[in-house]
CHARMM internal coordinates of N, CA and C (Angstrom, degrees):
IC EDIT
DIST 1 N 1 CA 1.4481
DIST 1 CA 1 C 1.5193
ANGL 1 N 1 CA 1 C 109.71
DIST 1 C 2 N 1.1594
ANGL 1 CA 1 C 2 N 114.33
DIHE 1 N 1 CA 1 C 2 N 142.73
DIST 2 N 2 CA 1.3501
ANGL 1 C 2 N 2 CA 111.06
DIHE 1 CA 1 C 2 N 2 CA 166.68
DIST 2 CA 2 C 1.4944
ANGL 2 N 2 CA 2 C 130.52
DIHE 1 C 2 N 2 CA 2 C -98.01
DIST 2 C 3 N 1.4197
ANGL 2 CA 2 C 3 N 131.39
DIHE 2 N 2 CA 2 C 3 N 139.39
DIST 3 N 3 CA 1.4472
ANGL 2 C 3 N 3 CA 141.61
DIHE 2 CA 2 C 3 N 3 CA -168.66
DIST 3 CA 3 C 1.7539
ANGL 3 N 3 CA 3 C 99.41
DIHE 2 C 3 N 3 CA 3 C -3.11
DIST 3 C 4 N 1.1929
ANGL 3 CA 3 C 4 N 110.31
DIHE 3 N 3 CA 3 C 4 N 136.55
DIST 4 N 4 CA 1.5092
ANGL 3 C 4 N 4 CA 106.46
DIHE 3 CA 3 C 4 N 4 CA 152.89
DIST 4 CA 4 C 1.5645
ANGL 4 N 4 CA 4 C 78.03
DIHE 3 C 4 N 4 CA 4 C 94.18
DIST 4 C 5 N 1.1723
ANGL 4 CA 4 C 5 N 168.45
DIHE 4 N 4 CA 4 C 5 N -39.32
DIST 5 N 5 CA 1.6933
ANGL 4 C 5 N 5 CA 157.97
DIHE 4 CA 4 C 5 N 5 CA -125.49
DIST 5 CA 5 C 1.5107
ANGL 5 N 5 CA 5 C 104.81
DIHE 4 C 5 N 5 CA 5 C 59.01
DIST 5 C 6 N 1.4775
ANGL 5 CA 5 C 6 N 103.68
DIHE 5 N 5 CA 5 C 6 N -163.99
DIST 6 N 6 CA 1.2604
ANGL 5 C 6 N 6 CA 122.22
DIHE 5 CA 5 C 6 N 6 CA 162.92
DIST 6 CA 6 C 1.4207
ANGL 6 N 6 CA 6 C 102.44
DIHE 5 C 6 N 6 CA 6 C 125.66
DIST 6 C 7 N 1.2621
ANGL 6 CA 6 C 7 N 118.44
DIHE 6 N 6 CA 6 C 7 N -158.51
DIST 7 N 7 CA 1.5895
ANGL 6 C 7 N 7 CA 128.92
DIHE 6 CA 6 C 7 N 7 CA 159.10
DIST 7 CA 7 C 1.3129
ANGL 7 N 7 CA 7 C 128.34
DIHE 6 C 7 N 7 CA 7 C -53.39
DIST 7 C 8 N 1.7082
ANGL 7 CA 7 C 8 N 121.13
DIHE 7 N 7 CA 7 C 8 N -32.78
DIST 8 N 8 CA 1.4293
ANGL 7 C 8 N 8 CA 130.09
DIHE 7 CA 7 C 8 N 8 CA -160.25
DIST 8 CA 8 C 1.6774
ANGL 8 N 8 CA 8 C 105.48
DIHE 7 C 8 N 8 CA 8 C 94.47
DIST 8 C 9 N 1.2410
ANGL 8 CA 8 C 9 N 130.65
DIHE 8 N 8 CA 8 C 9 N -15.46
DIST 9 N 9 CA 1.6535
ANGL 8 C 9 N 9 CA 128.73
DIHE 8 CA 8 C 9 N 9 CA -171.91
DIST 9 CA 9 C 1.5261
ANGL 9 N 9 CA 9 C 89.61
DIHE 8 C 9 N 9 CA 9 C -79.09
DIST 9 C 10 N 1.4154
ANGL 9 CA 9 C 10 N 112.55
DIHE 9 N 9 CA 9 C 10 N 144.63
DIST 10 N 10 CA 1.6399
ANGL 9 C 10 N 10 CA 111.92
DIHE 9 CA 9 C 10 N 10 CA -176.19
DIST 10 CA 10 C 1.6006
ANGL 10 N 10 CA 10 C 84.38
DIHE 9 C 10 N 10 CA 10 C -114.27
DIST 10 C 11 N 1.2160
ANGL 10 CA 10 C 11 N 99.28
DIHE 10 N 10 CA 10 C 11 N -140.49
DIST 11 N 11 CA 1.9177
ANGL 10 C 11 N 11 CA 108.07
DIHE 10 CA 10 C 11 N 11 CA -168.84
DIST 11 CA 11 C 1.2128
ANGL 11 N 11 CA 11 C 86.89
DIHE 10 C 11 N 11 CA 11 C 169.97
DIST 11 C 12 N 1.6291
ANGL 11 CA 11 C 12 N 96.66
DIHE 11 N 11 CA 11 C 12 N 151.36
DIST 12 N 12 CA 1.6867
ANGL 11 C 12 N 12 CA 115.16
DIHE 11 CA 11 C 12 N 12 CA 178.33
DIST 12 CA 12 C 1.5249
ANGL 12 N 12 CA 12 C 89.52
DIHE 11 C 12 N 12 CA 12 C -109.85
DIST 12 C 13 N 1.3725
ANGL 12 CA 12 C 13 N 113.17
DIHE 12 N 12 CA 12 C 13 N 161.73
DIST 13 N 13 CA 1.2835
ANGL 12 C 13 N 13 CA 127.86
DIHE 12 CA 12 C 13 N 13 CA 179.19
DIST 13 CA 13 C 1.2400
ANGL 13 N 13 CA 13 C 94.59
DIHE 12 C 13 N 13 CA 13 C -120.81
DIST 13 C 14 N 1.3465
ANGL 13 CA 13 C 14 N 120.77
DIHE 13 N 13 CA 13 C 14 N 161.93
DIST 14 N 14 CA 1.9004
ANGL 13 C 14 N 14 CA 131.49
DIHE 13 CA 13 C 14 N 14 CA -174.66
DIST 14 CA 14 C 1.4960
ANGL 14 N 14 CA 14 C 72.85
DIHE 13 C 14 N 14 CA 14 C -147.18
DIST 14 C 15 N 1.7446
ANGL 14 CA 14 C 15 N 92.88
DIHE 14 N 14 CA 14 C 15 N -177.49
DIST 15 N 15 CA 1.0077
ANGL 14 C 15 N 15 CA 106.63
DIHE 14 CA 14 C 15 N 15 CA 159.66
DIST 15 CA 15 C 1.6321
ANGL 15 N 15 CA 15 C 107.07
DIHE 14 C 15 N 15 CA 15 C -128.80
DIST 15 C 16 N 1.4662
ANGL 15 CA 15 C 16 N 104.77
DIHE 15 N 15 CA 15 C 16 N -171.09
DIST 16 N 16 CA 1.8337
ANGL 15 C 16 N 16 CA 99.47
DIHE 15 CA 15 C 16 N 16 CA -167.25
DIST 16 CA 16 C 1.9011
ANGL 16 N 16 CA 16 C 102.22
DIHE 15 C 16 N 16 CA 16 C -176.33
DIST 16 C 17 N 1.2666
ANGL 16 CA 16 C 17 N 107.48
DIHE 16 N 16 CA 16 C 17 N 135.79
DIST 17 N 17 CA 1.0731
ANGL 16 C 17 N 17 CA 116.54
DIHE 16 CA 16 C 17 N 17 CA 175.26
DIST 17 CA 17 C 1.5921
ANGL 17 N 17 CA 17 C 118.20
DIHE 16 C 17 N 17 CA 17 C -41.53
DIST 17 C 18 N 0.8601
ANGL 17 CA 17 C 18 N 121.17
DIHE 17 N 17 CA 17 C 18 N -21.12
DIST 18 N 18 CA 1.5843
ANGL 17 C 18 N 18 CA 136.77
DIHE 17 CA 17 C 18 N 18 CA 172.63
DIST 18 CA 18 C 1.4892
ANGL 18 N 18 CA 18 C 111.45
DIHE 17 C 18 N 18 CA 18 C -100.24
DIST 18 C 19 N 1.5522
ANGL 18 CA 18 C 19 N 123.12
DIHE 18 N 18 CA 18 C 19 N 16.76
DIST 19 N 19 CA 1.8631
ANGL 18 C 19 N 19 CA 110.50
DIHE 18 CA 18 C 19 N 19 CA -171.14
DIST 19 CA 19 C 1.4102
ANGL 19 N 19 CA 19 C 116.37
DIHE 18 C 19 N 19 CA 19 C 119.34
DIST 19 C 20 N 1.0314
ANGL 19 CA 19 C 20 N 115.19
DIHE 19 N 19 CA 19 C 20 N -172.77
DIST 20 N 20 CA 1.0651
ANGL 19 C 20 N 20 CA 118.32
DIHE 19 CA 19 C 20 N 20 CA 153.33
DIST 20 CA 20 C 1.3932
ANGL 20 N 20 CA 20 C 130.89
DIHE 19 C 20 N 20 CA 20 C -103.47
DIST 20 C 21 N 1.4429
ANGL 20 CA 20 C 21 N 120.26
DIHE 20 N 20 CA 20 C 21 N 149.11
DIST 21 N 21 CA 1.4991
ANGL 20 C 21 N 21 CA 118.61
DIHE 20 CA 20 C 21 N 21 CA -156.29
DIST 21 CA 21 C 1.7045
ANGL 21 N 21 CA 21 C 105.72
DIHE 20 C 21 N 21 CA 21 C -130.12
DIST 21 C 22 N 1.4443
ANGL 21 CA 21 C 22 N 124.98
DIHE 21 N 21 CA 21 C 22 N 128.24
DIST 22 N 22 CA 1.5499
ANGL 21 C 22 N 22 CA 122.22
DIHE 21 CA 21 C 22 N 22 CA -171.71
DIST 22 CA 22 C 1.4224
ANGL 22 N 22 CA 22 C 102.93
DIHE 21 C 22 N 22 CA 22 C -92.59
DIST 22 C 23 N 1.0725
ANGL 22 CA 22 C 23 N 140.76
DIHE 22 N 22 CA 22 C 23 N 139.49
DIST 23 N 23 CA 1.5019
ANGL 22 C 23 N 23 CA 144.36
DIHE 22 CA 22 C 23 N 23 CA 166.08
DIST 23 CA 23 C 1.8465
ANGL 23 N 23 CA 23 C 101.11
DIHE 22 C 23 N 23 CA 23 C -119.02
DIST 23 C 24 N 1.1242
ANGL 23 CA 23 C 24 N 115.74
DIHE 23 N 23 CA 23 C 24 N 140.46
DIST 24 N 24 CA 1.5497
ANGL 23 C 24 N 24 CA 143.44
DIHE 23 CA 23 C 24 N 24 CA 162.73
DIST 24 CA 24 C 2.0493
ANGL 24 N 24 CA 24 C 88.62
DIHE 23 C 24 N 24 CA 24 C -51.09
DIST 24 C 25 N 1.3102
ANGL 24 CA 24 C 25 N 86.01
DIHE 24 N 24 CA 24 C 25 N 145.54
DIST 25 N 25 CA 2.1114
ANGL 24 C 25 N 25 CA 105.16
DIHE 24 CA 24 C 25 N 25 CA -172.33
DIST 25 CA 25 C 1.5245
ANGL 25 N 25 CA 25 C 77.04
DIHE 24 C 25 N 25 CA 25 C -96.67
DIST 25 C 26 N 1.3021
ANGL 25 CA 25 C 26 N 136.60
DIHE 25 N 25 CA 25 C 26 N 143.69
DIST 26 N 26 CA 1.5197
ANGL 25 C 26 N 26 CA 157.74
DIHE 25 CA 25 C 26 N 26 CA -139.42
DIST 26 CA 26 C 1.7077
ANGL 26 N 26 CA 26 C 81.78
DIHE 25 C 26 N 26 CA 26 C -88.58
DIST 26 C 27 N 1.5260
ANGL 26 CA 26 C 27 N 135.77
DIHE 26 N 26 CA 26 C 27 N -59.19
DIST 27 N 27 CA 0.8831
ANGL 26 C 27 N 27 CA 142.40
DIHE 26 CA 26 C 27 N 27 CA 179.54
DIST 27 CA 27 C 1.6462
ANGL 27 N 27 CA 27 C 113.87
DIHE 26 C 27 N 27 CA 27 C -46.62
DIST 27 C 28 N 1.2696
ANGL 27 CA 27 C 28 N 125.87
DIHE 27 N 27 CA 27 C 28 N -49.62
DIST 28 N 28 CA 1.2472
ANGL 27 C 28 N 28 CA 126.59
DIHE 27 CA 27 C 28 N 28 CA 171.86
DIST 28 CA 28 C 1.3485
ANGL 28 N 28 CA 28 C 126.35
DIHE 27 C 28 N 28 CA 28 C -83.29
DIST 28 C 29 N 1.8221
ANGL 28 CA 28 C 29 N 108.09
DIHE 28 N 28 CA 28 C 29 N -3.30
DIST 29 N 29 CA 1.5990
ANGL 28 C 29 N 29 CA 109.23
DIHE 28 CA 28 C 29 N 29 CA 154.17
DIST 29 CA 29 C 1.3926
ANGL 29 N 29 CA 29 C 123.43
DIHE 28 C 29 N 29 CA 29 C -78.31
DIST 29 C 30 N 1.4124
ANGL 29 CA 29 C 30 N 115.92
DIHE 29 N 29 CA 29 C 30 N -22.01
DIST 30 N 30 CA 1.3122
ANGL 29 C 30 N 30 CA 124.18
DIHE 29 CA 29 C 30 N 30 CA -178.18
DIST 30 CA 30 C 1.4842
ANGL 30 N 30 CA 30 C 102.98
DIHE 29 C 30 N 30 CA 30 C -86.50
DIST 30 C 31 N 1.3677
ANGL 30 CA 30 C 31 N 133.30
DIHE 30 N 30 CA 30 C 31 N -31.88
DIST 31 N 31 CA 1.2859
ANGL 30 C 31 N 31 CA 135.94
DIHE 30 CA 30 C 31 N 31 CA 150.51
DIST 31 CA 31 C 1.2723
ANGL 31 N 31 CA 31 C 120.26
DIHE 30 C 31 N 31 CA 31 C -22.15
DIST 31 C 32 N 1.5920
ANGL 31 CA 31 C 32 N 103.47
DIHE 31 N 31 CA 31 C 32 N -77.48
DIST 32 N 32 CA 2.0139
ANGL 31 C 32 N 32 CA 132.39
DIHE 31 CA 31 C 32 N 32 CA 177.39
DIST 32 CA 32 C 1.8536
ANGL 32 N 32 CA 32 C 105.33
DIHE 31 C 32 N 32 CA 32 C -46.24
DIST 32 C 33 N 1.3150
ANGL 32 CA 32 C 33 N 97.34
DIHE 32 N 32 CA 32 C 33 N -41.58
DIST 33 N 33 CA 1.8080
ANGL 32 C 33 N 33 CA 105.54
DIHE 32 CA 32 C 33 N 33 CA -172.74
DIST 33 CA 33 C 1.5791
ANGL 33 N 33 CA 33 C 94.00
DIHE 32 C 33 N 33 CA 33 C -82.20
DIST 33 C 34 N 1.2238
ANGL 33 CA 33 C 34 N 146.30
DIHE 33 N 33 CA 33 C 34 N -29.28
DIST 34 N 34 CA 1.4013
ANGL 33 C 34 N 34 CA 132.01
DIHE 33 CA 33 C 34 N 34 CA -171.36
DIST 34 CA 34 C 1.4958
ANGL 34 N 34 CA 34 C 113.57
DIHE 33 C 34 N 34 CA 34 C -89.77
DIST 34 C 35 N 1.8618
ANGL 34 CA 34 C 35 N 98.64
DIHE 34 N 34 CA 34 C 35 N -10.55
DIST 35 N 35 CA 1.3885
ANGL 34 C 35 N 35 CA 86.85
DIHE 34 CA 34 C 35 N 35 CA 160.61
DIST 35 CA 35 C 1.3929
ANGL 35 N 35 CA 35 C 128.32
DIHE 34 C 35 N 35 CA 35 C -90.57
DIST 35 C 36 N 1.1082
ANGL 35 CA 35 C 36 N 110.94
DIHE 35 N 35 CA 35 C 36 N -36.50
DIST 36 N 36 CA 1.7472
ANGL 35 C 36 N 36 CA 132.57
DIHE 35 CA 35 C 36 N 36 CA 170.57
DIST 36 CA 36 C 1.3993
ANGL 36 N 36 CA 36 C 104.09
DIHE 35 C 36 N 36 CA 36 C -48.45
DIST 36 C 37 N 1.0664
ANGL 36 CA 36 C 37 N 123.66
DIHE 36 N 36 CA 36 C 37 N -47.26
DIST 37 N 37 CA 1.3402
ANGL 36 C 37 N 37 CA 135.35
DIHE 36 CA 36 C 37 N 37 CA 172.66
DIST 37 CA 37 C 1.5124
ANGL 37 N 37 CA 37 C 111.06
DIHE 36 C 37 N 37 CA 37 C 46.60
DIST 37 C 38 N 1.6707
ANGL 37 CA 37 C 38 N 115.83
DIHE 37 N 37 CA 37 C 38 N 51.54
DIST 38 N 38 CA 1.5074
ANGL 37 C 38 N 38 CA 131.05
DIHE 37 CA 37 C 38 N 38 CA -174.92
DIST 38 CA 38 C 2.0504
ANGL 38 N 38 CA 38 C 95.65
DIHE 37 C 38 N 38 CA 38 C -75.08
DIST 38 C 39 N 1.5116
ANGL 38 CA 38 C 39 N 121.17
DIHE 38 N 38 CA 38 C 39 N 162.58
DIST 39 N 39 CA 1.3298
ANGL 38 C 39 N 39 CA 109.92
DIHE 38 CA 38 C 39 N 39 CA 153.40
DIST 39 CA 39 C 1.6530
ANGL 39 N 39 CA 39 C 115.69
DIHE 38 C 39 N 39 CA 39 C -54.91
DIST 39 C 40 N 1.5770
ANGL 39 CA 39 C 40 N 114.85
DIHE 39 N 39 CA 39 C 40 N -36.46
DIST 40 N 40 CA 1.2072
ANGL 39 C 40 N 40 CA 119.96
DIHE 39 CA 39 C 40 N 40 CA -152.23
DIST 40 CA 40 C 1.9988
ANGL 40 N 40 CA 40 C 84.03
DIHE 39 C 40 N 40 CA 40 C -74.87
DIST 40 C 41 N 1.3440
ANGL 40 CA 40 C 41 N 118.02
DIHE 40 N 40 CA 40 C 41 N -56.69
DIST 41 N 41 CA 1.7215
ANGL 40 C 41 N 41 CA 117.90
DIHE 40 CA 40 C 41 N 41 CA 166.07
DIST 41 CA 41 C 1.5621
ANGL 41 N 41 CA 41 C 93.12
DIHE 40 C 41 N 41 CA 41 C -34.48
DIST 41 C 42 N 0.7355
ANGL 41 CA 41 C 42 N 125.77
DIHE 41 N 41 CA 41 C 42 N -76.65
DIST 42 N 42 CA 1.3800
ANGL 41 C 42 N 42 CA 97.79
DIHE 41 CA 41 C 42 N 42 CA -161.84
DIST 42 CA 42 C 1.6743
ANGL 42 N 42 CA 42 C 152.38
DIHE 41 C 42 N 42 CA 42 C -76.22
DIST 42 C 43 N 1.6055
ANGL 42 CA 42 C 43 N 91.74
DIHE 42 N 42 CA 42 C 43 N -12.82
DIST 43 N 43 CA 1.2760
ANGL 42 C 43 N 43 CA 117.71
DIHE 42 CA 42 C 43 N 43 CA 148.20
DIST 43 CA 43 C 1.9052
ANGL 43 N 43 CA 43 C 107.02
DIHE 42 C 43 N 43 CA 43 C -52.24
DIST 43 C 44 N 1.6198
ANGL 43 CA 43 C 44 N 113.85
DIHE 43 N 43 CA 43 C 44 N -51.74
DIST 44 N 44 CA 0.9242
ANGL 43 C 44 N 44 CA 105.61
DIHE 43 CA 43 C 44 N 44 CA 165.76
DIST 44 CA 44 C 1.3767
ANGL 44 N 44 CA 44 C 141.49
DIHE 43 C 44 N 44 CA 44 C -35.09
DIST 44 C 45 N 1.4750
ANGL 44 CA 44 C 45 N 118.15
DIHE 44 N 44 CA 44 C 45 N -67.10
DIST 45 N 45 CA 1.5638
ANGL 44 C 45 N 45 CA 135.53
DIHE 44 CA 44 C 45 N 45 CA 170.73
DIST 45 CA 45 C 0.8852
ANGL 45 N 45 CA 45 C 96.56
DIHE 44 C 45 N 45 CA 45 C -37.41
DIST 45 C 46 N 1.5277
ANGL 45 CA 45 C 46 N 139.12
DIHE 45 N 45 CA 45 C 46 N -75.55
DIST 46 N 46 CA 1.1569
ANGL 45 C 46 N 46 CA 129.62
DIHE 45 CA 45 C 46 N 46 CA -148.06
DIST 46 CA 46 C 1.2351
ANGL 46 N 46 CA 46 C 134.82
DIHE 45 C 46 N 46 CA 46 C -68.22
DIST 46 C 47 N 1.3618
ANGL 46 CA 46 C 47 N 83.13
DIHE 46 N 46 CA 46 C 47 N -26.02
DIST 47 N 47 CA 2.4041
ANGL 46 C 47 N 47 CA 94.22
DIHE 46 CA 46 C 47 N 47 CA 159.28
DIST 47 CA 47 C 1.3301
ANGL 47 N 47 CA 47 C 108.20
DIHE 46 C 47 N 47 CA 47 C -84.89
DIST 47 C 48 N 1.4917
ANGL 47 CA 47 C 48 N 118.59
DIHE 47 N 47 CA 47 C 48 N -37.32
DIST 48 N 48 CA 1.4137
ANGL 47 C 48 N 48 CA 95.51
DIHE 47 CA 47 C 48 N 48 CA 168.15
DIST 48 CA 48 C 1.6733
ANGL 48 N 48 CA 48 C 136.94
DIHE 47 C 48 N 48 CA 48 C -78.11
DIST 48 C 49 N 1.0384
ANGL 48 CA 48 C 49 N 89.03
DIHE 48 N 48 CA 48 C 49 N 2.18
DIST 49 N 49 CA 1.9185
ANGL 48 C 49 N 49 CA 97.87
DIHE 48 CA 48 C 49 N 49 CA 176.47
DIST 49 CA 49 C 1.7919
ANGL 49 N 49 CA 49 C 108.29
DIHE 48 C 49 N 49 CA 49 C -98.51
DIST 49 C 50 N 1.7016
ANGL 49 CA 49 C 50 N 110.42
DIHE 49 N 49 CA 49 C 50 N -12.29
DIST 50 N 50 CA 1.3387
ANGL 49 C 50 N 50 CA 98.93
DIHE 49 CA 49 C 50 N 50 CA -177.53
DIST 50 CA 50 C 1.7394
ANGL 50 N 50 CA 50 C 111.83
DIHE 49 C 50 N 50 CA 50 C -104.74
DIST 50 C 51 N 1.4144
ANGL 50 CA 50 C 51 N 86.08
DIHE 50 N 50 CA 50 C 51 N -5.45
DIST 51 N 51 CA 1.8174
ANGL 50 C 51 N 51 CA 94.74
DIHE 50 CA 50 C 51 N 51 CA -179.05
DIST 51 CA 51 C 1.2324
ANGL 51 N 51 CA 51 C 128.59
DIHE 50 C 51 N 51 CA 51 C -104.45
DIST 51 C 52 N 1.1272
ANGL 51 CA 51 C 52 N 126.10
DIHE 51 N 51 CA 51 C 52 N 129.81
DIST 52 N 52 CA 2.0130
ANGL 51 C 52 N 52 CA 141.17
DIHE 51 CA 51 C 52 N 52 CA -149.83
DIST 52 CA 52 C 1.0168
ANGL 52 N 52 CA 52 C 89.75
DIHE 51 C 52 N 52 CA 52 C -79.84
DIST 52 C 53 N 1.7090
ANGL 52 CA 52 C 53 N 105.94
DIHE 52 N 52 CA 52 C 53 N 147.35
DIST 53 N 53 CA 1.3310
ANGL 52 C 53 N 53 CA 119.24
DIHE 52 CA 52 C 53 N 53 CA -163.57
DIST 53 CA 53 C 1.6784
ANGL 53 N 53 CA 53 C 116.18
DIHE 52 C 53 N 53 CA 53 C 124.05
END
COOR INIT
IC SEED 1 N 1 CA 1 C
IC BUILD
């Protein structure tokens, strides 16, 4: 788990004319999608595991 508990999924914070906004770390979206494990998840993964970044 990481500091604070939770799941272990962290989040990046940005910032944004409206606040601040959390997004999933690319690694822990492909995590979230391998559990869901939709076709459309997995159409997902697979662009996200082949694309830099």
């Amino acid at each position: 788990m990481r500091p604070g508990g939770g799941s272990g999924l962290g989040a990046v914070v940005a910032k944004s004319a409206e606040g601040p906004v959390r997004a999933a770390r690319k690694g822990d979206l492909i995590r979230l999608k391998k559990l869901r494990n939709s076709k459309q998840d997995q159409a997902d993964i697979e662009r996200l595991e082949h694309e830099n970044g």
